[in-house]
C-alpha positions in Angstrom: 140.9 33.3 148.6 138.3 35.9 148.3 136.2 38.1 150.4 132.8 36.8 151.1 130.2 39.7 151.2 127.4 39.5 153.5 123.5 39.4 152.5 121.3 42.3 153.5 120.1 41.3 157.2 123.1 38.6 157.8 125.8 39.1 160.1 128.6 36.2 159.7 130.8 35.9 163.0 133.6 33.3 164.0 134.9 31.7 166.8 138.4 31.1 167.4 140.1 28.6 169.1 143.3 27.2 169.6 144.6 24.4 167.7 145.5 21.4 169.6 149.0 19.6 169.0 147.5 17.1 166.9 145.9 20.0 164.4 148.8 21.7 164.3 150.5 18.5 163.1 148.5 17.3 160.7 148.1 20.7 159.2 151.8 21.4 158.9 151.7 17.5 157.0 149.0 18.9 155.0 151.3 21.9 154.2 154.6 20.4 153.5 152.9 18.0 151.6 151.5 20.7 149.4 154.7 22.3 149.5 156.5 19.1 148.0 153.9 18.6 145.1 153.8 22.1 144.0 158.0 21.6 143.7 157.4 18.4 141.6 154.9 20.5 138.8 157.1 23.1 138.5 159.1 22.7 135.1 163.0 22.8 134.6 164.4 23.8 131.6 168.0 23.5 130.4 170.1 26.7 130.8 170.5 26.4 127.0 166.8 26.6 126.0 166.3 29.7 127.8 167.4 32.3 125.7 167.8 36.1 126.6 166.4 39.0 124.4 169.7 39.3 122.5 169.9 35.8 121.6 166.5 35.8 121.0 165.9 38.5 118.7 169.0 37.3 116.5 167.6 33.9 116.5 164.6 35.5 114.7 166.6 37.3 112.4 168.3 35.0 111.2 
């Protein structure tokens, strides 16, 4: 997220509150939901196809 600036003249204030047990479930949901696809996207690759910089530099060599 980025900072939002402020027009000339404008003074942006908030109001806090306190969540209510209902919001703080659902956005814990929301969360762990997130959470869980973000897990699914990333990709796995077999231990073999991940080569270090010494196999990697005699692989081009060759």
């Amino acid at each position: 997220m980025g900072l939002i600036k402020e027009p000339a003249g404008v003074d942006f204030t908030t109001i806090s509150r306190t969540w209510t047990a209902k919001e703080e479930k659902e956005f814990s949901k929301l969360i762990r939901e997130q959470k869980e696809m973000r897990k699914k996207k990333q990709m796995h690759f077999p231990v073999n196809l991940v080569a270090s910089k010494h196999n990697h530099i005699s692989t081009l060599n060759n």
